[in-house]
C-alpha positions in Angstrom: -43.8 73.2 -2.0 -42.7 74.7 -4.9 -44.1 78.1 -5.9 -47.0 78.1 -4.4 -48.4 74.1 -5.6 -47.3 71.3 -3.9 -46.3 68.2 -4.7 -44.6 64.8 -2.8 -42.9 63.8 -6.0 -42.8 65.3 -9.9 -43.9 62.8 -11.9 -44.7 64.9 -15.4 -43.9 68.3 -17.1 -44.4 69.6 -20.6 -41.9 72.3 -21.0 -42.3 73.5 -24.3 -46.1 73.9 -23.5 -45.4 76.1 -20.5 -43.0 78.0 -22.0 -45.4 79.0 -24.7 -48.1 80.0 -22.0 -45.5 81.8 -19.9 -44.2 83.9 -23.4 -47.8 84.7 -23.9 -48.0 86.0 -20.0 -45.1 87.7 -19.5 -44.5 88.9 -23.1 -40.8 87.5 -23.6 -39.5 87.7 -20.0 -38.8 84.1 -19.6 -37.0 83.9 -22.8 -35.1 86.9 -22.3 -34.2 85.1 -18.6 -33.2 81.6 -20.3 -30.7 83.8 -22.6 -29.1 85.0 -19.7 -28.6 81.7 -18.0 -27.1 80.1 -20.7 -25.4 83.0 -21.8 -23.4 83.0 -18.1 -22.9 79.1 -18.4 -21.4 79.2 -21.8 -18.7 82.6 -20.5 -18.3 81.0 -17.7 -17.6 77.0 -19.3 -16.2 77.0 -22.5 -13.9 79.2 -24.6 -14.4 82.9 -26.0 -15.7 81.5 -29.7 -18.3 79.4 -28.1 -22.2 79.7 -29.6 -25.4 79.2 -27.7 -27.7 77.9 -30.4 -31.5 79.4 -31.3 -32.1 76.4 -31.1 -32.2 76.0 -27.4 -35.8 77.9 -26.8 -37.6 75.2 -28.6 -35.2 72.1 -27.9 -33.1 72.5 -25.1 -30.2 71.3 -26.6 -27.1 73.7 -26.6 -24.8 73.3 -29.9 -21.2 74.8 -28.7 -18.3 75.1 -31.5 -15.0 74.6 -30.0 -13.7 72.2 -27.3 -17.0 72.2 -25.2 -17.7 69.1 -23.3 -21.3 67.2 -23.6 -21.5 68.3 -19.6 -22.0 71.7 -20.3 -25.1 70.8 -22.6 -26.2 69.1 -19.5 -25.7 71.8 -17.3 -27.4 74.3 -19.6 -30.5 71.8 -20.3 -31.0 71.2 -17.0 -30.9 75.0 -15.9 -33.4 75.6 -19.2 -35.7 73.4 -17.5 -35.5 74.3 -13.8 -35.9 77.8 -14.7 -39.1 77.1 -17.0 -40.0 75.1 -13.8 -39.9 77.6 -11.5 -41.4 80.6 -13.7 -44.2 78.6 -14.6 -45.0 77.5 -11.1 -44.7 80.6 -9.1 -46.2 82.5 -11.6 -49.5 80.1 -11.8 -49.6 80.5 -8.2 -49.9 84.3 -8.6 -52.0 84.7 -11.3 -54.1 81.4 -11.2 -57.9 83.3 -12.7 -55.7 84.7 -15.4 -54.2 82.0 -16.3 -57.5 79.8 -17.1 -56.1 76.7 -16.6 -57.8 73.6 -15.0 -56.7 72.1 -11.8 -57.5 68.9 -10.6 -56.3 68.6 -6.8 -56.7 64.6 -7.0 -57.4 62.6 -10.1 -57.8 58.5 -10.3 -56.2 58.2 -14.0 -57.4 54.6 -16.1 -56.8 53.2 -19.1 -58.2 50.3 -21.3 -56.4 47.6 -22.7 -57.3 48.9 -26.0 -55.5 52.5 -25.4 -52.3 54.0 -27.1 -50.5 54.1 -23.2 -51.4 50.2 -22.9 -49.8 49.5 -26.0 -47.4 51.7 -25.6 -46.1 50.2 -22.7 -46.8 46.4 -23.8 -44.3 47.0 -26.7 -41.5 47.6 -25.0 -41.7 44.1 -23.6 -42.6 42.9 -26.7 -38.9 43.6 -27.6 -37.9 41.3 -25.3 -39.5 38.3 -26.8 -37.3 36.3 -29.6 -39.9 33.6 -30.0 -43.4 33.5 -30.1 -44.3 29.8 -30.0 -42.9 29.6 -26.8 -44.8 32.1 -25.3 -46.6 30.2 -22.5 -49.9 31.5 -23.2 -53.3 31.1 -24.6 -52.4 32.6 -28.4 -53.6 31.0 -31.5 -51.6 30.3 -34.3 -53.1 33.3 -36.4 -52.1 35.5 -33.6 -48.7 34.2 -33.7 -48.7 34.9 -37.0 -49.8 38.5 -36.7 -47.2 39.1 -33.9 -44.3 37.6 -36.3 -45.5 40.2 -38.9 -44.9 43.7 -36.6 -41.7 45.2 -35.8 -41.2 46.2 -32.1 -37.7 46.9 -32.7 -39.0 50.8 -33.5 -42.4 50.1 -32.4 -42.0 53.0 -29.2 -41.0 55.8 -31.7 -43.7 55.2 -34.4 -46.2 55.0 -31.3 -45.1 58.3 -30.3 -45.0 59.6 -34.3 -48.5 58.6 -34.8 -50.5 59.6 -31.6 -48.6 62.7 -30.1 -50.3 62.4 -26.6 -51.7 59.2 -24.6 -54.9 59.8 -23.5 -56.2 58.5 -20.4 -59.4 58.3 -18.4 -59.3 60.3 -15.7 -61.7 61.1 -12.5 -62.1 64.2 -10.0 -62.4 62.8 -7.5 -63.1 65.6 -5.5 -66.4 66.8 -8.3 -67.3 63.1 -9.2 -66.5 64.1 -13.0 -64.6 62.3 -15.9 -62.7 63.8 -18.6 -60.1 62.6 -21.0 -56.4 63.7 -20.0 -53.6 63.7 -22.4 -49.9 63.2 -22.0 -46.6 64.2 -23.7 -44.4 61.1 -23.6 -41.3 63.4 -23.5 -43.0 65.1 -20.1 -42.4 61.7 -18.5 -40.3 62.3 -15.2 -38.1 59.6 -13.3 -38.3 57.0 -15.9 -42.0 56.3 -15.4 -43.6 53.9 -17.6 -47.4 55.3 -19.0 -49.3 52.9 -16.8 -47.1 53.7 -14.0 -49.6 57.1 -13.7 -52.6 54.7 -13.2 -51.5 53.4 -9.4 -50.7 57.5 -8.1 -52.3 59.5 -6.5 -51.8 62.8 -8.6 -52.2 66.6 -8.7 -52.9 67.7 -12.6 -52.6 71.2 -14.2 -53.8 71.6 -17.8 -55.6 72.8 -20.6 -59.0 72.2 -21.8 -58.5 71.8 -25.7 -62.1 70.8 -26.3 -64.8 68.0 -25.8 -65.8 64.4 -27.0 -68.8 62.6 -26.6 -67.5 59.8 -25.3 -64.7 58.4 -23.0 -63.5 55.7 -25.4 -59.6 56.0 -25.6 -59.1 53.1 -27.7 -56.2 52.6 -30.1 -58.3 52.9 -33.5 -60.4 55.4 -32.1 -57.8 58.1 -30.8 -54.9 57.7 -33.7 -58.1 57.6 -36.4 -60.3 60.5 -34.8 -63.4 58.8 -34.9 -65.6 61.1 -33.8 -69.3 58.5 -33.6 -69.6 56.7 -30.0 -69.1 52.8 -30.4 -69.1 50.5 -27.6 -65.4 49.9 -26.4 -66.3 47.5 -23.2 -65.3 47.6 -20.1 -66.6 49.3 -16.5 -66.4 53.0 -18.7 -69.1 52.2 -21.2 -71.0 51.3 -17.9 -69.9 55.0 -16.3 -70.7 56.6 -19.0 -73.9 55.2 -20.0 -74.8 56.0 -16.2 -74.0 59.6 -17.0 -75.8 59.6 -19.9 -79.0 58.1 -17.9 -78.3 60.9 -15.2 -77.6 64.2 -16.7 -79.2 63.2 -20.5 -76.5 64.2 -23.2 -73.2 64.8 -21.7 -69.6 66.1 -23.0 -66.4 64.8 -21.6 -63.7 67.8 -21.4 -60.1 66.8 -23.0 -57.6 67.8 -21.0 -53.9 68.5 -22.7 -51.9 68.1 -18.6 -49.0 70.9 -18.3 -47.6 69.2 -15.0 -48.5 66.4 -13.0 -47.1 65.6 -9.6 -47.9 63.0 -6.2 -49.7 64.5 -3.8 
């Protein structure tokens, strides 16, 4: 139990998000509390002509002149965040109406094979692979070919460039309803891996940020902003045609997730 929600294990948080929410609520008191932490660290660690950086609101990243050791930018990250932490989750429990935010007690997350997260993921084995042709699998030669042609050396960081969040499919499964929930990469706890989120069973805390008409997540579709529904495949075009044939028209809700933990 921390501040009021609970969870087994923290498996994602998006600090710079909640700190903007929490400077909106409180009007400047968490700032004006994370200058006081790192103010103390920085008297208390490294000499008199040391600098705590602007910088360190929107980055975390403390830049001291002098003879300061990459530990105490450790230290003082790791207090930026565990404060932000804290604030933001014992202030939610206080004020959760005012806040707005949606809470989802326990969500089945899912992905296509088609998605930003699955490729995400694939590439970084992809890395791995030195040769092609001896890839024991059913790829033609044209494929090979294609595969020669792309460079998974940076392959992670220009995924993360081009699509900001990885959207994923997620159900309530308390409410029966589907939305589409996007992730930070940098929020990533414990060195989880995107799909990793697809096999708990998690608590989520978000934003709504809008809606789409359909729960197609596919590659082409979410880093082009297609905005027509096409068929994508798959047991979702089957969900969501059923909710079409239910309820007429429907909207899915996208979902940007603050925090995210095991229940």
């Amino acid at each position: 139990m921390t501040g009021g929600v609970a969870f087994k294990k923290l498996v994602y948080f998006d600090e710079q998000a909640a700190l903007d929410i929490l400077e909106m609520f409180d009007n400047g008191s968490t700032t004006e509390m994370i200058k006081t932490v790192t103010e103390k660290i920085a008297k208390a660690s490294v000499s008199a002509d040391a600098k705590v950086g602007v910088g360190i609101l929107q980055s975390f990243k403390l830049r001291l002149s002098g003879n300061a050791k990459a530990g105490i930018t450790n230290l003082v990250e790791s207090q930026v965040k565990s404060t932000i932490l804290s604030n933001f989750l014992t202030k939610y429990a206080d004020h959760k109406s005012e806040f707005g935010l949606t809470d989802v007690k326990s969500i089945n997350l899912t992905l296509t094979e088609s998605s930003a997260a699955y490729f995400r993921t694939l590439g970084r084995y992809m890395k791995m692979v030195k040769n092609f042709e001896g890839i024991d699998a059913d790829i033609t030669p044209e494929e090979i070919k294609s595969l020669k042609s792309v460079d998974f050396s940076d392959f992670d960081v220009v995924m993360d460039e081009a699509t900001g969040y990885y959207q994923f499919i997620g159900e309530d499964l308390e409410n029966n309803t589907k939305a589409i929930y996007r992730f930070n990469f940098e929020g990533i706890r414990n060195n989880y891996k995107l799909t990793d989120l697809t096999l708990m069973n998690l608590r989520v805390i978000g934003v709504k940020v809008g809606q789409v008409e359909s729960l197609n997540i596919d590659l082409g579709d979410d880093v082009l902003i297609k905005t027509s529904d096409e068929e994508y495949g798959g047991q979702d075009i089957f969900d969501e045609q059923e909710d079409k044939l239910k309820n007429g028209d429907v909207k899915y809700d996208v979902i940007d997730v603050l925090i995210s933990g095991v229940i």
